[in-house]
N, C-alpha and C positions, 0 to 999 in steps of 0.2 A: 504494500500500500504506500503508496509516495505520501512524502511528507508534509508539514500542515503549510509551507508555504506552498503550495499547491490550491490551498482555500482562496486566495485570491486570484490565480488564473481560472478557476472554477466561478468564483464570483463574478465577477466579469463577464462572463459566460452566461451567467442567470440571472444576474443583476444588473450592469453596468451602467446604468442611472443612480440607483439607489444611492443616496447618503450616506459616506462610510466616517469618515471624519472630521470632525469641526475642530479648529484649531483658531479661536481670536478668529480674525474677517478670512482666513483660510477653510475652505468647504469644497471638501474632495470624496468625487462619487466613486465606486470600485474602479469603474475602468481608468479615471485617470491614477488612483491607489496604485495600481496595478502598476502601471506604468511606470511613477516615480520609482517601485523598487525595482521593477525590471532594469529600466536604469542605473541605479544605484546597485543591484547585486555585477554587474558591466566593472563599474565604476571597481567595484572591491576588488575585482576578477584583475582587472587590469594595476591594480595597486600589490598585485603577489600573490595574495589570499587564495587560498582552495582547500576545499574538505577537510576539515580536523582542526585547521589553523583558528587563533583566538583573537577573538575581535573585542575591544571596549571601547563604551560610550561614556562621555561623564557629560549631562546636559541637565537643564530642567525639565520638568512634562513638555512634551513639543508632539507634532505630527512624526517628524524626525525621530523618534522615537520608534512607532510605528515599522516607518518605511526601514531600519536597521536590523527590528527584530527580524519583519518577515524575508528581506534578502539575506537572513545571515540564515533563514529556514530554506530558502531555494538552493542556496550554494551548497549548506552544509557544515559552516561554519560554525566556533561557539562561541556566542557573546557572553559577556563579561559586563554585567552592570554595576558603574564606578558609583557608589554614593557620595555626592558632591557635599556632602555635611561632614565625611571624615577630613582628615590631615592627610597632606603629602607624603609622609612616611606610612602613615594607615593607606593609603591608595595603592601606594608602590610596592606596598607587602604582597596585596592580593594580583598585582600586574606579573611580580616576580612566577609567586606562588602559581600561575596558572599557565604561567612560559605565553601570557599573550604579546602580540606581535604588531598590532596595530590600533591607534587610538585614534576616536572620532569625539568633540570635544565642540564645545557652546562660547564662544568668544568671550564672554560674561564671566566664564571661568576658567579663563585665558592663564593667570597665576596658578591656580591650583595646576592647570593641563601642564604649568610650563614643570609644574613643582615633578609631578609623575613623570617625564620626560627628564630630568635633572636626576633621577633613583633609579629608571628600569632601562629596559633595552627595548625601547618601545623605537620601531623603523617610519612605516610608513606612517599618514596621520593626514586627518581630514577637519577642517571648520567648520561647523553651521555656518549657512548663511550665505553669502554671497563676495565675501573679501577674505584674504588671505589674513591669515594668525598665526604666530609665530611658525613661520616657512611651510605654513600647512594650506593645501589648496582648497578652493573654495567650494564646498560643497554644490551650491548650486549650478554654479560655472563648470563644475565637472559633470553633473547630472544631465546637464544643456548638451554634451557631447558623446551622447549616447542614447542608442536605439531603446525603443519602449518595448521590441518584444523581447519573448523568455530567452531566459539567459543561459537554457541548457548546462547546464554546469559542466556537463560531460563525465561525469562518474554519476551511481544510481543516489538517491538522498531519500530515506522511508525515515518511518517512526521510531523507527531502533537507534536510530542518529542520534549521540548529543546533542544538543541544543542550547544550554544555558548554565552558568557556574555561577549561581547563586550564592553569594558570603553570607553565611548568619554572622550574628550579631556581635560573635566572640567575648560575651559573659565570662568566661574559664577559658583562660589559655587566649594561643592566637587564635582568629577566625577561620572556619574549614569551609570548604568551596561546597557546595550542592550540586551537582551535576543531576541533572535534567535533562530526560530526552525528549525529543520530538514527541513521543508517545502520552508523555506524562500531562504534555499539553494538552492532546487530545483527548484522552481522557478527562481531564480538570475540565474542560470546557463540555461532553458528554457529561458528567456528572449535574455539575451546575444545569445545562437545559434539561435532564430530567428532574433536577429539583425544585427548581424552578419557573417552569416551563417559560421559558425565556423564545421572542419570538423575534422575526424582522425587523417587526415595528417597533421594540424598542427600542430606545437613546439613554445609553448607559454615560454618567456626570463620572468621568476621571478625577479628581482629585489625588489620590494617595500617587507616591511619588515612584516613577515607573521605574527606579531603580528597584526598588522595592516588588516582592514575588505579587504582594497585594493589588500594586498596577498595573501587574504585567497577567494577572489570573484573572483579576475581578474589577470587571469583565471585559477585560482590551480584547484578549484573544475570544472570548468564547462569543463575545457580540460579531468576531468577521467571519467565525467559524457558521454566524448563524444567519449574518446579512444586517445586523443591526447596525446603530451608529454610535460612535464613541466622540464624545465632547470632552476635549482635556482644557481642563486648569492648570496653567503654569505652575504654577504650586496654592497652595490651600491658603484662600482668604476667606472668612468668613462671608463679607460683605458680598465679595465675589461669587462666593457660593450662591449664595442664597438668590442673587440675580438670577446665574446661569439655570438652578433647577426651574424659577419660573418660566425665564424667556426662551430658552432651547428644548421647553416640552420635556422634561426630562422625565424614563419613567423607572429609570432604574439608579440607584445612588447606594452606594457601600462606602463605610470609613471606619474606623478607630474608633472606641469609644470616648478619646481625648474632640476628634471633629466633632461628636454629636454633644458634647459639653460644651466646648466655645460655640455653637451654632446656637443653643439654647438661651446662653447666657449674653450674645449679643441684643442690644436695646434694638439691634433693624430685627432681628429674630420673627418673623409672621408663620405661625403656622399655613396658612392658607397657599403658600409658595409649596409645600407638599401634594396638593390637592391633587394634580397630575403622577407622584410618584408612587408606581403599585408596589415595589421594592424599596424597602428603606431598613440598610440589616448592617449591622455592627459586627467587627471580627478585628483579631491579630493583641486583643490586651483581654481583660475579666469587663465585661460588663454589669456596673452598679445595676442593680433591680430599681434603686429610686429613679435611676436616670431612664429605663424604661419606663417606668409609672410616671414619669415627667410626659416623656412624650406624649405617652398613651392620654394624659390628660389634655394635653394641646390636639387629640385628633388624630395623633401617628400613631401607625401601629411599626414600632423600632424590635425588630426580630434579630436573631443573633446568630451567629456562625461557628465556623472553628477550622482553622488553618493553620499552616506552618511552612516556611520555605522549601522542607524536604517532600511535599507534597503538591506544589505548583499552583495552588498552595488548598487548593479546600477539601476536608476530613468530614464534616456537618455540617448540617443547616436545620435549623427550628420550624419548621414550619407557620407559619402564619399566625394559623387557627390557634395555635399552642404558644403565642409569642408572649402574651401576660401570663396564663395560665400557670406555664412552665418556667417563667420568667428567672431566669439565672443557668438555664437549660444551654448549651450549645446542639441541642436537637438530637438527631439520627445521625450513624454517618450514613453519607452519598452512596448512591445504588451501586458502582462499583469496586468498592473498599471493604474490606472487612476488619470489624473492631472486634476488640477483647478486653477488658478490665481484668491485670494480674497481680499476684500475689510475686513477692522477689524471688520466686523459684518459679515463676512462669505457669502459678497455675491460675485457672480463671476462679472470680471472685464471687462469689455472692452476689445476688442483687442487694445495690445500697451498699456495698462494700470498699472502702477505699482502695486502691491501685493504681500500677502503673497503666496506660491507655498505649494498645500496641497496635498494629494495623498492617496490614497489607493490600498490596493493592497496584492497579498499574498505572495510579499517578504519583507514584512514589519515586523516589530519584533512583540514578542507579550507585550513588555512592559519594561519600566523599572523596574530591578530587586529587589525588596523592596519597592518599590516608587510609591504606588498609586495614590497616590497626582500628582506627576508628572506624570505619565501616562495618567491619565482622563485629566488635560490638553493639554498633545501634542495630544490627538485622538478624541478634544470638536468635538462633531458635527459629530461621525462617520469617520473622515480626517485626516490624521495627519499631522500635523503644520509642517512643515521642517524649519520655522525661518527664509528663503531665500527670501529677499526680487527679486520679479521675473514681467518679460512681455511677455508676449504671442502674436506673431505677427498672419496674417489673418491665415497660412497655417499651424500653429500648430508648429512652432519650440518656445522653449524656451529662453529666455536670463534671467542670474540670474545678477541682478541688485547688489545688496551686501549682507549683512550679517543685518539683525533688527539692532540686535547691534551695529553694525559699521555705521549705517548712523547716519550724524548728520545735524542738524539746526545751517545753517547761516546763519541772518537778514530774517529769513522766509522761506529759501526757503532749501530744502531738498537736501542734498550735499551726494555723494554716493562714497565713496573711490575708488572702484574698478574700474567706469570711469575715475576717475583722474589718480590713476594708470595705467591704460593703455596707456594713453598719454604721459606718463612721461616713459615709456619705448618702445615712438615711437622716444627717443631723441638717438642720436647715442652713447653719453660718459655714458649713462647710464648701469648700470650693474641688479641692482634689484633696486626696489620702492615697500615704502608703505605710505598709507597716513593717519593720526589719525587726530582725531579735536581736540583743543586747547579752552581751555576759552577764551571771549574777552571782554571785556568790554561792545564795540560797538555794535559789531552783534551778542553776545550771544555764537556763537563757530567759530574759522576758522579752515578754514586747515595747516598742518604740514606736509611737506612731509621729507620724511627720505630716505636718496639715498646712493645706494654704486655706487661707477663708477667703471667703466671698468678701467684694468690695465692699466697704464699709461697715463691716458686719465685726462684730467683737465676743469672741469666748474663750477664756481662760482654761489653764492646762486641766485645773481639779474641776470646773462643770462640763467640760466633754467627758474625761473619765466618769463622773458621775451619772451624767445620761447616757452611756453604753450598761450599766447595770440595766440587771433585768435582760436585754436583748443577747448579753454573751455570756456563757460562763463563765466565773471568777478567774478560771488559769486565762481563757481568752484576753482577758481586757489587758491592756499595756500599761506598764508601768510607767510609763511616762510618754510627754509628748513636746516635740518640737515644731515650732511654726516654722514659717519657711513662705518665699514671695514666689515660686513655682518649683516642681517636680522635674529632674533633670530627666526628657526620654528620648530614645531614637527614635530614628526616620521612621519605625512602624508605629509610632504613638506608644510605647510600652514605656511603663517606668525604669528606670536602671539603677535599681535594687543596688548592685555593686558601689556605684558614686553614691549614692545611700549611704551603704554603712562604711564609706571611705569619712562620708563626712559628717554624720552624726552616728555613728556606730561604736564609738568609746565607751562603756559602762561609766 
């Protein structure tokens, strides 16, 4: 079966009027889609690159985006997506680390490109845009000088292809590559349309940053896979948001649970700019139940997910119907995954039973890049370990308990952050919480919660402790709490736990 860049010479073919993507006053239908990367896979072709070779981007959300992934899917190539928020030394690690060989690069981030060019052995190199950046030609001017048809690569390019080297977020250690094939997309994008019957007429609101597996899942691919249209936001502004879902019809919108809190908490905030979105679903951090009950009271019904970059990225989805109900649920998994809640010896758990959450499945990656060690053990046992600490109730939805590493022991008894968070942002002055465990003497570790409050809003260390009585058990509740003017998180909105207890983590 040839590969998913193959969905746009097909689109073309059944579509090639259809609206594939809106970019700012840029509005391009399949056939001219098509086009721009038939071009541009010409353009790679003729710069060195062929099958196996590694390509990186480092830009903001653009169309350009788009047109990279799917020529680097017709050639055969594996892109390499640079997040433009790390450091030059952070960049250069993962360029070394992947033996990539050519950078294509947003003139806006012309220092940082020059920084990763100054560390690896990066050769050829391309600019967005239409003018030359540090001795790199100009993209568009290169694209002008090339035929719009298929680019034949001249070797065969199917689903079993790499396709992507995804860096997680490197918590522990350095950062390990995600390799992703062709396949894994396909699949991610069949799963999502049977889950949620995702159709042409869609126009799926990009926001999350296409570095990031979130941009690149949900749902850039699965809306060309399906004929739909993808609107990207340069990156995430509230304001902007909230236009784009009005005036671009928007009917499908996914984010972090950090985008669905500043959307709420801005004074432009109107629910009624939802009224057109039948999808409106939170993934990639723990979603507060208040901040569902938030929506759910303004009109939305905000349903929730469950993803991860080793997966391309989606594991569940909540269904609708069950989005209050279930509310704190990340749902079912997707129809072609298979889940397990396990015990540390790999057996399966009780319903309602804490465990690790293991899966298999063929959007799963084929490993980490260089890293056999680490590979054979996230996939001991044929499984692979997600690290998510999870419970499986009688009817098969999921709830993800916290993070391995983030739970801690106090006086015995197993304390799970992401509960106690939750509670602590069913408190009205609160704005965000997180909660880390602290040495103690006594109990061996307590809790630390760390709180930004809402503007103008004032409450003291001993009446938040006091009004979490009653809702947590005594070991639960945190021994203490420190304010803070925001939560430091990465590019997927997740807190970083680690800068946490680097900087209020001293007992």
């Amino acid at each position: 079966m040839p590969g998913i860049g193959y969905w746009l010479t097909k689109r073309e073919l059944l579509s090639p009027d259809k609206e594939a993507v809106v970019d700012g006053g840029r509005r391009l239908d399949f056939r001219q889609l098509n086009h721009r990367v038939n071009r541009l896979a010409r353009v790679l072709r003729e710069m060195g690159l062929s099958k196996g070779d590694r390509l990186s981007l480092l830009a903001y959300n653009c169309l350009e985006w788009v047109e990279v992934i799917m020529a680097s899917a017709k050639l055969g190539l594996i892109l390499v997506p640079l997040n433009w928020r790390l450091t030059g030394p952070e960049l250069a690690f993962q360029l070394k680390d992947s033996g990539c060989g050519a950078l294509i690069f947003d003139p806006e981030l012309a220092p940082l490109a020059q920084e990763c060019l100054d560390r690896s052995e990066i050769g050829p190199r391309l600019a967005l845009g239409s003018r030359e950046v540090l001795e790199a030609p100009a993209y568009e001017e290169a694209l002008a000088g090339q035929s719009p048809a298929e680019p034949h690569p001249g070797v065969e390019v199917g689903l079993d292809d790499p396709h992507i080297i995804m860096y997680t977020a490197g918590t522990t250690g350095a950062p390990k590559g995600a390799v992703l094939s062709q396949r894994a997309s396909f699949y991610n994008a069949l799963n999502l349309d049977l889950a949620l019957d995702l159709t042409s007429a869609d126009r799926d609101l990009l926001v999350l940053p296409m570095f990031h597996i979130g941009g690149i899942g949900l749902f850039t691919l699965p809306m060309l896979y399906q004929g739909g249209t993808v609107v990207i936001q340069r990156t995430f502004d509230p304001r902007e948001c909230l236009r784009l879902l009005n005036e671009e019809r928007i009917s499908l919108f996914f984010g972090v649970p950090a985008i669905f809190l500043f959307l709420i908490q801005d004074p432009a905030f109107d629910p009624r700019v939802f009224q057109g979105v039948r999808l409106v679903m939170s993934g990639g951090a723990p979603l507060p139940v208040s901040l569902v009950e938030r929506y759910h009271q303004a009109g939305i019904v905000l349903q929730q997910g469950f993803g991860m970059s080793e997966a391309a990225p989606s594991i569940a989805t909540l269904p609708k119907e069950l989005a209050l109900d279930k509310a704190g649920s990340i749902g079912r998994p997707v129809f072609h995954l298979e889940a397990r809640v396990v015990d540390p010896e790999d057996r399966e758990v009780t319903p309602g039973e804490v465990g690790e959450l293991v899966m298999r499945g063929q959007n799963l990656m084929e490993g980490y890049w260089n890293r056999p060690e680490a590979t054979a053990e996230a996939f001991k046992g044929g499984w692979f370990h997600s690290g998510d600490l999870a419970r499986m109730d009688p009817v098969g939805c999921l709830y993800i308990v916290d993070r391995k590493k983030d739970m801690f022991i106090s006086g015995g008894e197993n304390v799970y952050p992401a509960e106690v968070e939750n509670a602590l942002y069913e408190l009205d002055q609160v704005a965000e919480a997180a909660v880390i465990g602290v040495k103690d003497e006594r109990w061996g570790e307590v809790g630390r919660a760390v709180v930004v409050l809402k503007e103008g809003r004032e409450l003291s260390s001993q009446a938040l402790l006091a009004a979490l009585k009653g809702r947590l058990a005594r070991y639960k509740i945190p021994k203490s709490v420190v304010f803070t003017r925001a939560l430091p998180r990465n590019a997927a909105g997740k807190v970083l736990k680690a800068r946490l207890k680097e900087d209020f983590g001293q007992a």
